[in-house]
SEVO-596744 format. One record per residue (C-alpha): residue in one letter; residue number from 1; x, y, z. Coordinates in steps of 0.2 Angstrom, whole numbers, plus 5000, padded with zeros to 4 digits. Each point is the difference from the previous one (the first is absolute). Layout:
+-------+------+------+------+------+
! kemar ! fise !    X !    Y !    Z !
+-------+------+------+------+------+
!     a !  NUM !    X !    Y !    Z !
...
+-------+------+------+------+------+
***
This chain:
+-------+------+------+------+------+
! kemar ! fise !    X !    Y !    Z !
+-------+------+------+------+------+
!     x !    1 ! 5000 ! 5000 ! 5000 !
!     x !    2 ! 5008 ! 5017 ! 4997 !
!     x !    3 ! 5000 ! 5013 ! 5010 !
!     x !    4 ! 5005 ! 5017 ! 5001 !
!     x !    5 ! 5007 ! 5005 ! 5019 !
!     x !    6 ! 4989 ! 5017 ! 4999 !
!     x !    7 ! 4988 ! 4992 ! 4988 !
!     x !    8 ! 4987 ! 4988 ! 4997 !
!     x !    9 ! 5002 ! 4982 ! 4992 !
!     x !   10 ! 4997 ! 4997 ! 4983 !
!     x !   11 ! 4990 ! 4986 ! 5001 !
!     x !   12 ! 4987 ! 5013 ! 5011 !
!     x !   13 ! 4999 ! 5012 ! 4988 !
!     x !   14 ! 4984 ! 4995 ! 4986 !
!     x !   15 ! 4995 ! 5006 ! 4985 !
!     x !   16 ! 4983 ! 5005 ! 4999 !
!     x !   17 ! 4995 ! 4986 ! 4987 !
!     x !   18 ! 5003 ! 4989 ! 5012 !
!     x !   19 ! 4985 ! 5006 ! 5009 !
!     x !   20 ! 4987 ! 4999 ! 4982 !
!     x !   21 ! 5007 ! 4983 ! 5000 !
!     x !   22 ! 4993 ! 4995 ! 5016 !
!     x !   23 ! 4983 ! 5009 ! 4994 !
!     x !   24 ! 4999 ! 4991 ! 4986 !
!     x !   25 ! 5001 ! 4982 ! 5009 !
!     x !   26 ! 4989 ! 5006 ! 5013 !
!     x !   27 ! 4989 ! 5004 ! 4988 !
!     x !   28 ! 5001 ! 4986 ! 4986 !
!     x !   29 ! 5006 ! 5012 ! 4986 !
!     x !   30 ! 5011 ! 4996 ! 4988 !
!     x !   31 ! 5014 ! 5012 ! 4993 !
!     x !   32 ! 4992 ! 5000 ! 4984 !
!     x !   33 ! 4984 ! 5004 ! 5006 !
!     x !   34 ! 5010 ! 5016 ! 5009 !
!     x !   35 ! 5007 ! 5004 ! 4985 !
!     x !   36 ! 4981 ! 5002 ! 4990 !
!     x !   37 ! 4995 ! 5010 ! 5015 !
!     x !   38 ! 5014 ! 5014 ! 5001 !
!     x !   39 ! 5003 ! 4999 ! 4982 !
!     x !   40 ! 5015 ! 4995 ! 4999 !
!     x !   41 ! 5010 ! 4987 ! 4994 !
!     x !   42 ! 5002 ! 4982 ! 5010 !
!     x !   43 ! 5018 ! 5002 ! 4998 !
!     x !   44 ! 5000 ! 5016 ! 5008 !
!     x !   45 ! 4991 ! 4994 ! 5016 !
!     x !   46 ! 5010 ! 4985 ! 5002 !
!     x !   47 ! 5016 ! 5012 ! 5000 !
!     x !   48 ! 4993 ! 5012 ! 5011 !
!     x !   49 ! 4994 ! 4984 ! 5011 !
!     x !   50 ! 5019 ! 4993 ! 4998 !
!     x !   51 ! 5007 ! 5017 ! 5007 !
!     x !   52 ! 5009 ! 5005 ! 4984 !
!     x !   53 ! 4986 ! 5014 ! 4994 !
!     x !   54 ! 4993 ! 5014 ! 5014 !
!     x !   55 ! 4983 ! 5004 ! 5002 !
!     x !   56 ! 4996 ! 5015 ! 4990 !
!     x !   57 ! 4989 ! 5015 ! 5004 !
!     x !   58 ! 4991 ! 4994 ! 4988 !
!     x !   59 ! 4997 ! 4982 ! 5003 !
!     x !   60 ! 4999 ! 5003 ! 5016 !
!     x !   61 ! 4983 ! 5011 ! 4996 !
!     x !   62 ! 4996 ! 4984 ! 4990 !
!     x !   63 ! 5003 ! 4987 ! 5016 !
!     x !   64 ! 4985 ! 5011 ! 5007 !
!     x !   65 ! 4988 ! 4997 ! 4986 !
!     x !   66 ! 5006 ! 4983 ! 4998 !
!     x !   67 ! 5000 ! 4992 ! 5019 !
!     x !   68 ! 4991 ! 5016 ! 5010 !
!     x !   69 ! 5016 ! 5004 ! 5010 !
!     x !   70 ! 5005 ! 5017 ! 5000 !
!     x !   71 ! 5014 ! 5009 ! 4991 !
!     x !   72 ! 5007 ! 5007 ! 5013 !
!     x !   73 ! 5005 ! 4985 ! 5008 !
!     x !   74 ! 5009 ! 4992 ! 4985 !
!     x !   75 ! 5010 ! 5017 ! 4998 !
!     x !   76 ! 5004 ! 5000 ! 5017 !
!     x !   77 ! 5005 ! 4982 ! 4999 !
!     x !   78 ! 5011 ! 5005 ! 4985 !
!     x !   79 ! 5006 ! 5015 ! 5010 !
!     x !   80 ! 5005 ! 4990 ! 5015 !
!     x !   81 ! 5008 ! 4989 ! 4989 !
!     x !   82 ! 5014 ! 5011 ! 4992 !
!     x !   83 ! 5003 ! 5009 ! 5017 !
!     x !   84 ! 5002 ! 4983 ! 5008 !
!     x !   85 ! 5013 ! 4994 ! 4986 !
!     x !   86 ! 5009 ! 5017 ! 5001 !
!     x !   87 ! 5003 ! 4997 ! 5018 !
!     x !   88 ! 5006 ! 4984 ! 4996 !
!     x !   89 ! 5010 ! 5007 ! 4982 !
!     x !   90 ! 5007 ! 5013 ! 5013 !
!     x !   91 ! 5014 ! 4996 ! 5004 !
!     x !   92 ! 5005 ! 4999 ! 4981 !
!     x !   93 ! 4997 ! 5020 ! 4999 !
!     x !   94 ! 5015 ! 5007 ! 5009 !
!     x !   95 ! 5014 ! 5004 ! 4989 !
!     x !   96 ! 5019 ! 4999 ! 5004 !
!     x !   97 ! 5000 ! 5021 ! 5002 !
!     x !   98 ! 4988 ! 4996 ! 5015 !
!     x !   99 ! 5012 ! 4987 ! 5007 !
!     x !  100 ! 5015 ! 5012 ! 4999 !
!     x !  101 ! 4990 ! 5015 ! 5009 !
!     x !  102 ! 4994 ! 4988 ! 5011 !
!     x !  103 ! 5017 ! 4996 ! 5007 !
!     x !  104 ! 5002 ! 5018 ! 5004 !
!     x !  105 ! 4986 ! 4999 ! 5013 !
!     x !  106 ! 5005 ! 4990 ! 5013 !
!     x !  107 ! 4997 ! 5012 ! 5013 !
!     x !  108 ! 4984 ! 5007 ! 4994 !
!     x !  109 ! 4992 ! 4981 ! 4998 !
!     x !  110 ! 5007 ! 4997 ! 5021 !
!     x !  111 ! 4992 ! 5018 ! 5004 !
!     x !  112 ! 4984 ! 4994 ! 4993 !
!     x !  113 ! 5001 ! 4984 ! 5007 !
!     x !  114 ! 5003 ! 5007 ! 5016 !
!     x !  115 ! 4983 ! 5012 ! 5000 !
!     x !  116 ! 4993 ! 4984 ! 4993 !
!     x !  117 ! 4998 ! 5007 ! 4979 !
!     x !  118 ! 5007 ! 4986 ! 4994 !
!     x !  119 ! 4998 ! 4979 ! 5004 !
!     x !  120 ! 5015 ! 4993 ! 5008 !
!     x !  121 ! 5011 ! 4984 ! 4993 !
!     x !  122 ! 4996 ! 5006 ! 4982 !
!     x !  123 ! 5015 ! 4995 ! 4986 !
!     x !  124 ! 5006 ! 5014 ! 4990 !
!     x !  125 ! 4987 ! 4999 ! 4986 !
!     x !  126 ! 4986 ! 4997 ! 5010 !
!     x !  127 ! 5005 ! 5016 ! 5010 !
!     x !  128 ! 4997 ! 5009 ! 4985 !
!     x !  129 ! 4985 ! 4996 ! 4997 !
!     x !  130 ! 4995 ! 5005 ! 5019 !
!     x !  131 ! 5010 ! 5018 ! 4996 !
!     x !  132 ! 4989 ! 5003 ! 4986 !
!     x !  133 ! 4986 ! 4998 ! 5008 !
!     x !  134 ! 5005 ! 5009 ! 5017 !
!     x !  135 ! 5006 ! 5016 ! 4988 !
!     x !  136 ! 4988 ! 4999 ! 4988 !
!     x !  137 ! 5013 ! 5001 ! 4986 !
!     x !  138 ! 4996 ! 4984 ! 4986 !
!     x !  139 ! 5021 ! 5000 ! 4996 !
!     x !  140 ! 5012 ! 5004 ! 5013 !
!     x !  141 ! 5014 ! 5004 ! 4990 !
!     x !  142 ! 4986 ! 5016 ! 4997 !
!     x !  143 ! 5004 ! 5007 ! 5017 !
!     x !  144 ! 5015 ! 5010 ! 4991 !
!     x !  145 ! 4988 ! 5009 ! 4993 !
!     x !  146 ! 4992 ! 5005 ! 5012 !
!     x !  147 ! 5014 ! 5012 ! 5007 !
!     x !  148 ! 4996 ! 5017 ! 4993 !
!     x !  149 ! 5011 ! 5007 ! 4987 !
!     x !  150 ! 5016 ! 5008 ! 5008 !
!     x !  151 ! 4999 ! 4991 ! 5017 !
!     x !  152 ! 5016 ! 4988 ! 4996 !
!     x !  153 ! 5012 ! 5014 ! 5002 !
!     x !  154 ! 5000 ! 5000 ! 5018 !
!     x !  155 ! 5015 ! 4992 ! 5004 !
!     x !  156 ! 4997 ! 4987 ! 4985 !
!     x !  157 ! 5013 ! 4987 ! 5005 !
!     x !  158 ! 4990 ! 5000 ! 5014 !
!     x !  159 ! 4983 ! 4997 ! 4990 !
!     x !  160 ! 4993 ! 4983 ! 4998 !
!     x !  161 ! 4986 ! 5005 ! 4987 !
!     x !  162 ! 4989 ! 4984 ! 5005 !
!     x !  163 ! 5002 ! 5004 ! 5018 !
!     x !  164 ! 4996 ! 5018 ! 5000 !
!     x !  165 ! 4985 ! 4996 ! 4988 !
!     x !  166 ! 4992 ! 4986 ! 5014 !
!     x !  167 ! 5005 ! 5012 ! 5012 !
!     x !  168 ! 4988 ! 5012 ! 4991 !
!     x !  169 ! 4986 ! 4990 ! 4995 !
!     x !  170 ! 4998 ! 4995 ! 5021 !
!     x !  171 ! 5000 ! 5018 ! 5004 !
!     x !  172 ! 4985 ! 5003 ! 4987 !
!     x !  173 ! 4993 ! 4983 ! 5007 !
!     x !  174 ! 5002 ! 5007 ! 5015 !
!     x !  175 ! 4990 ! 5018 ! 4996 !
!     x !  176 ! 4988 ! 4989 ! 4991 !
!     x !  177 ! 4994 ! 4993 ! 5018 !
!     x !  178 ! 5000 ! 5015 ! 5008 !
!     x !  179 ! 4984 ! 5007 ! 5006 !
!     x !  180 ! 5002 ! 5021 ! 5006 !
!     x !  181 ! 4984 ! 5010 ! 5001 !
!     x !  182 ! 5007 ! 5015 ! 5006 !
!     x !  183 ! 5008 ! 5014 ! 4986 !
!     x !  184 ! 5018 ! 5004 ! 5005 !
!     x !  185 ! 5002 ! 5019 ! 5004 !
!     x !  186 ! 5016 ! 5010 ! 5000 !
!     x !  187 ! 4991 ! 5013 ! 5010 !
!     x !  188 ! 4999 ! 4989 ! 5015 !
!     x !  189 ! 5019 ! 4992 ! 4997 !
!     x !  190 ! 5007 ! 5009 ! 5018 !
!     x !  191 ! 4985 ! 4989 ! 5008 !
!     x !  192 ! 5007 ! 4983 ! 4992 !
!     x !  193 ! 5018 ! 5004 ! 5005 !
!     x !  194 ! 4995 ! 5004 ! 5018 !
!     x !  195 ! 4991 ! 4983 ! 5002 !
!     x !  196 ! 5016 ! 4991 ! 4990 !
!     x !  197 ! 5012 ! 5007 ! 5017 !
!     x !  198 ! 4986 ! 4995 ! 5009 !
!     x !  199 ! 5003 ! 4983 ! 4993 !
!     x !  200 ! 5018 ! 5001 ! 5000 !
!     x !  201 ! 5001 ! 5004 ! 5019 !
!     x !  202 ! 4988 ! 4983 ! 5005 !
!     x !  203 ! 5007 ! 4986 ! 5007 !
!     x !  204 ! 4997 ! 4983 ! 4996 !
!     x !  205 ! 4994 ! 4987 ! 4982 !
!     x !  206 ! 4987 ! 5009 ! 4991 !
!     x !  207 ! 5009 ! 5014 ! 4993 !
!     x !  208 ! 4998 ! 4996 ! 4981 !
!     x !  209 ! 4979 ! 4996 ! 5004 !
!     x !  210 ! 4998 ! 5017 ! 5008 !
!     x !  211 ! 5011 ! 5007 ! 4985 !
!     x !  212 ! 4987 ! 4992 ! 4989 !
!     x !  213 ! 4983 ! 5005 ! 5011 !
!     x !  214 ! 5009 ! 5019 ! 4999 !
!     x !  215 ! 5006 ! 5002 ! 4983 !
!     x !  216 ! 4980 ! 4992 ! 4992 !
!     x !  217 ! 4993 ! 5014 ! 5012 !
!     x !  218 ! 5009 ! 5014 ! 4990 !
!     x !  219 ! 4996 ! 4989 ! 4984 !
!     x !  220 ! 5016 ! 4990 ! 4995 !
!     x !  221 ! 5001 ! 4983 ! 5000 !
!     x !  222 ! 5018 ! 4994 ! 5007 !
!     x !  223 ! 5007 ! 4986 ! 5000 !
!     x !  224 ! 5018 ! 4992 ! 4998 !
!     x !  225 ! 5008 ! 4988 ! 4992 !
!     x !  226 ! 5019 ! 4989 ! 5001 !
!     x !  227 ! 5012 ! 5007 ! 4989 !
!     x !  228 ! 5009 ! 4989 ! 4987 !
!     x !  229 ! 5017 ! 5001 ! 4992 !
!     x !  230 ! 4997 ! 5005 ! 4983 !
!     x !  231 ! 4986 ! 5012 ! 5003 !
!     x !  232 ! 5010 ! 5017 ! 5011 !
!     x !  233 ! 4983 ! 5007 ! 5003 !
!     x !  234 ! 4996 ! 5011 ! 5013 !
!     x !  235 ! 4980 ! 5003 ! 4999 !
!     x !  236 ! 4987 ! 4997 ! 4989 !
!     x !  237 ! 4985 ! 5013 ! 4999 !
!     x !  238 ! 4987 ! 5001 ! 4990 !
!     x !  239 ! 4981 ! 5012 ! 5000 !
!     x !  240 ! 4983 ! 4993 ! 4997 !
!     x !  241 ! 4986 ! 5011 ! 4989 !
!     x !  242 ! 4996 ! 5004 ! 5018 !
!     x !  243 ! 5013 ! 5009 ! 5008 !
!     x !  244 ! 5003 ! 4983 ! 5011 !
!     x !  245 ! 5019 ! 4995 ! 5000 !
!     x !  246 ! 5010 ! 4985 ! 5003 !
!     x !  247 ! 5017 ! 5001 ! 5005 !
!     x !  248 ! 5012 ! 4984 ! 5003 !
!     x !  249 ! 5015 ! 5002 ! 5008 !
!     x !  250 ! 5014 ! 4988 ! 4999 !
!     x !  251 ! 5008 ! 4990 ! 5012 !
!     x !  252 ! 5017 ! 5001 ! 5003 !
!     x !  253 ! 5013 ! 4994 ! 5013 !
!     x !  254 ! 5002 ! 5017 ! 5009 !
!     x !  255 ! 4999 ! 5012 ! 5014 !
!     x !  256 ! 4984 ! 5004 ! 5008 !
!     x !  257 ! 5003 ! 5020 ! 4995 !
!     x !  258 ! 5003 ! 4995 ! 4983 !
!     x !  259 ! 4983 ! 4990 ! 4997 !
!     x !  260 ! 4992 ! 5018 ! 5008 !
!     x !  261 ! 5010 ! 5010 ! 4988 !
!     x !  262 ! 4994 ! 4989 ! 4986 !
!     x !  263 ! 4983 ! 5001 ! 5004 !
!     x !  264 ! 5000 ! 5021 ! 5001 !
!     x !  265 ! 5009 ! 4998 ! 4984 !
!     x !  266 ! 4986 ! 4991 ! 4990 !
!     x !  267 ! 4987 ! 5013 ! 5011 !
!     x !  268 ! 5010 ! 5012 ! 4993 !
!     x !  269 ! 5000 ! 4992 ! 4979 !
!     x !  270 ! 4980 ! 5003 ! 5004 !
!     x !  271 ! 4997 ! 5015 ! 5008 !
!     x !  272 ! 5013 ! 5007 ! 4986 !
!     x !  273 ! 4989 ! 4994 ! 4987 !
!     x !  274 ! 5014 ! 4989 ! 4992 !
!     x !  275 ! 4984 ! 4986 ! 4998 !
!     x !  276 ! 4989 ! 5003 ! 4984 !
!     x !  277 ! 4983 ! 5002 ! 5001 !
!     x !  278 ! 4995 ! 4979 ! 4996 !
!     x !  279 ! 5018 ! 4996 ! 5001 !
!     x !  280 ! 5015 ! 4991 ! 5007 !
!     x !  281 ! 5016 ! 5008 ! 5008 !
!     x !  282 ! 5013 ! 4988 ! 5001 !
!     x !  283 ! 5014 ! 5008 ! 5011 !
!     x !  284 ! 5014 ! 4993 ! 4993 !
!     x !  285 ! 5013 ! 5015 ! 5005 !
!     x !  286 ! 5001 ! 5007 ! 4982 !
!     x !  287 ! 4990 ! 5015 ! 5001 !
!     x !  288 ! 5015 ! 5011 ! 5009 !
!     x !  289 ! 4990 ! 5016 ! 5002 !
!     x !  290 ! 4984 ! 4990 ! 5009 !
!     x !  291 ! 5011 ! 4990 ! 5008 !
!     x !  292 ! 5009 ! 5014 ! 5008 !
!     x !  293 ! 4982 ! 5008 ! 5004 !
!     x !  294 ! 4994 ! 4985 ! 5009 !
!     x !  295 ! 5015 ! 4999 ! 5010 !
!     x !  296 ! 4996 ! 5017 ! 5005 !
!     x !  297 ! 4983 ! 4997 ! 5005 !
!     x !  298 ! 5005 ! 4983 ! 5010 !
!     x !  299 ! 5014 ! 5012 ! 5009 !
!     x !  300 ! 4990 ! 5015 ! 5003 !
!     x !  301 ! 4985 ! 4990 ! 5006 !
!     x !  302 ! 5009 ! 4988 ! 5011 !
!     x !  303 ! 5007 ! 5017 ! 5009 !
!     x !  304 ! 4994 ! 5016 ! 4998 !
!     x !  305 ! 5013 ! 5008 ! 4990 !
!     x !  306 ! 5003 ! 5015 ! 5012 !
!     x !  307 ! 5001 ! 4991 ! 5017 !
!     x !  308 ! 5014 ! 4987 ! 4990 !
!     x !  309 ! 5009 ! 5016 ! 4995 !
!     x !  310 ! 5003 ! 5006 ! 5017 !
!     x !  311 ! 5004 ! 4984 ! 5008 !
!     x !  312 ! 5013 ! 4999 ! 4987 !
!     x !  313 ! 5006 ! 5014 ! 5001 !
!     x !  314 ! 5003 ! 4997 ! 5020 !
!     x !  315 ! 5010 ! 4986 ! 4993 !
!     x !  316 ! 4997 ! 4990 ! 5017 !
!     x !  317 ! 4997 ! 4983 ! 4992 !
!     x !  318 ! 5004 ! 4990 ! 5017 !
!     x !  319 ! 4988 ! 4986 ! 5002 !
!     x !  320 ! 4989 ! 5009 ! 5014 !
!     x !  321 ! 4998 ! 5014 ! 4991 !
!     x !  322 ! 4995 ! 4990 ! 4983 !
!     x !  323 ! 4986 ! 4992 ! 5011 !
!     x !  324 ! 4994 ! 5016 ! 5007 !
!     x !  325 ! 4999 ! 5008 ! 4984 !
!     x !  326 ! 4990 ! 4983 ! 4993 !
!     x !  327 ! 4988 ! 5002 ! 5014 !
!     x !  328 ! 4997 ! 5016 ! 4994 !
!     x !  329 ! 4995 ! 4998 ! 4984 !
!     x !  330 ! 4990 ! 4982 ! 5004 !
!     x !  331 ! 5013 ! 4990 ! 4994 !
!     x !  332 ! 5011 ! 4984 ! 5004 !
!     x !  333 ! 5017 ! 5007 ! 5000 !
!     x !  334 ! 5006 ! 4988 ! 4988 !
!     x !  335 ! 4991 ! 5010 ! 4988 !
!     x !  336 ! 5010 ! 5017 ! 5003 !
!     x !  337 ! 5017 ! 4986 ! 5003 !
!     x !  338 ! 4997 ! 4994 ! 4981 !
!     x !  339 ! 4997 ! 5020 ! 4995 !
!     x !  340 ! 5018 ! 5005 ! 5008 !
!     x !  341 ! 5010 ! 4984 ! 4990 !
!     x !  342 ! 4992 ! 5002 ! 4985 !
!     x !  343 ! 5006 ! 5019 ! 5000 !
!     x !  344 ! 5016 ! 4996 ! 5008 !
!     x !  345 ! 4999 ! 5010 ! 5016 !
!     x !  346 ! 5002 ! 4981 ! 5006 !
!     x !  347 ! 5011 ! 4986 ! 4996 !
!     x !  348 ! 4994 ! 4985 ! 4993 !
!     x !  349 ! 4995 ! 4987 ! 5014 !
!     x !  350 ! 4999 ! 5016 ! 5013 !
!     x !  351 ! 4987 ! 4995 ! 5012 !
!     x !  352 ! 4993 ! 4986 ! 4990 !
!     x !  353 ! 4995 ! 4991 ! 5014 !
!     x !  354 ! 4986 ! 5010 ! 5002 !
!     x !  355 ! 4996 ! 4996 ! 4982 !
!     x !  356 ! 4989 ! 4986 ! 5000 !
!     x !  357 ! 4999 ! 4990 ! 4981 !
!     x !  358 ! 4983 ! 5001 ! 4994 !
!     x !  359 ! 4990 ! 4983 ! 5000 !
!     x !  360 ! 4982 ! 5002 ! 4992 !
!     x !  361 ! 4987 ! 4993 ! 5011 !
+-------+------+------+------+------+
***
């Protein structure tokens, strides 16, 4: 008996003449006999009967003259047929330019796995067909394409083409799920950054949940997703007809004040209006002019710009001072740490122990 591991067995899958055989014997009527009644030829029944004809549209009409069975239910008979042999013939589909961009997606295929995408204990081909299905893309070798033109010169040594085009198609699966009734409005921005240090200063497992309750009430969708070597992308935003966003961030091994800085960062792509009206904003670092404007807005709305210009200017950076300052400003100190290195005003490592890496919960 053949059978397909993901499939069904051949010898399950049967073609509708099988079933006008059975009502012909049931009913004493011979093939010929058929064939006067549909008008067609014996010939032509006995081949449709033997599987090697389908049942036509319009014989199928005639089956419903002939043996008062419906239409419908000998196209649907023929329907489920070809879908039932294409499941089984599927394997046959998947060209060697799927095979080679499958390879390329180790990490992606164990992500999904992990968040229960994809079936465990598949072989390569047959993971293939399970990828298809989970990105809703007929040939994986497509995914290439769906990188936008220009995006591969970010770093491109660095660029796996069919890794940053799954990496894509889950962030637009991802925006497909979400469900934001609320419009996003830059008016009301300062409000959502007071409730993000509000966040930032609790203590304890839930931080990315309340993220997610705060961010749909001030109508964005966020969300985050593992990063994957081959695709050095930073965020993915993109704006619904109705002014609801969805912004993923991705997840990278880092520093607690560097996943805070990220976030502002992307807050900063939309409040800047760097998203298209119905479009996607992939923050990919090339864009040096809105990059540098985002950083600006993560920096200034972190710490207010004026209060961080006189602290500097003290130039008292000792840790009980960093901490006061923090407290301040509703921060975590790691956060004004993380400013002061990446300007320099600290060296690398200083006070990293109050720097605690960022794990998404």
């Amino acid at each position: 008996m053949a059978i397909r591991k993901t499939g069904i067995s051949r010898d399950l899958i049967f073609h509708p003449g099988e079933t006008i055989a059975d009502i012909l014997e049931e009913r004493k009527i011979t093939q010929a006999e058929l064939a006067v009644r549909t008008g067609v030829s014996t010939a032509y029944v006995s081949n449709v009967i033997a599987g090697k004809k389908d049942i036509s549209a319009r014989f199928a009409l005639a089956l419903e003259y002939a043996l008062g069975v419906p239409k419908s239910f000998w196209l649907n008979l023929q329907a489920n047929y070809e879908a039932e042999l294409l499941e089984y013939n599927e394997i046959g589909t998947i060209a060697e330019s799927e095979r080679t961009a499958r390879e390329a997606l180790d990490e992606v295929v164990m992500y999904m796995r992990e968040k229960g995408k994809l079936p465990a204990g598949e072989d390569k081909d047959e993971s293939i067909l399970s990828i298809r299905k989970a990105l809703q893309i007929s040939d994986i070798s497509n995914l290439k394409n769906v990188i936008p033109y220009g995006i591969l010169k970010i770093g491109s040594s660095t660029v796996d083409s069919y890794v940053l085009g799954a990496w894509i198609r889950i962030c637009q699966m991802y925006e497909d799920g979400s469900n934001i009734e609320n419009r996003f409005r830059p008016d009301k921005i300062d409000d959502l950054v007071s409730e993000i240090k509000g966040i930032m200063l609790e203590s304890g497992g839930s931080t990315m949940e309340n993220l997610k309750k705060t961010m749909a009430r001030h109508g964005i969708a966020f969300s985050t997703l593992q990063s994957f070597r081959g695709a050095p992308v930073q965020g993915y935003i993109s704006q619904k007809t109705d002014g609801v966003f969805h912004l993923l961030l991705t997840e990278k091994e880092s520093y607690a004040d560097e996943f805070w800085f990220s976030l502002f960062h992307e807050l900063g792509h939309i409040v800047n209006g760097d998203v298209r009206k119905s479009g996607r904003y992939i923050d990919d670092g090339r864009d040096a002019k809105k990059e540098a404007a985002a950083d600006l807005f993560a920096s200034n709305k972190l710490i207010a710009p004026d209060a961080y210009c006189e602290f500097v200017k003290n130039g008292d950076f000792r840790i009980e001072t960093i901490r006061r300052f923090a407290a301040y400003q509703r921060l975590m100190p790691y956060i004004v740490i993380g400013r002061l290195q990446r300007e320099k005003r600290l060296d690398r490592g200083q006070y990293n122990d109050y720097r605690p890496e960022y794990k998404p919960a």
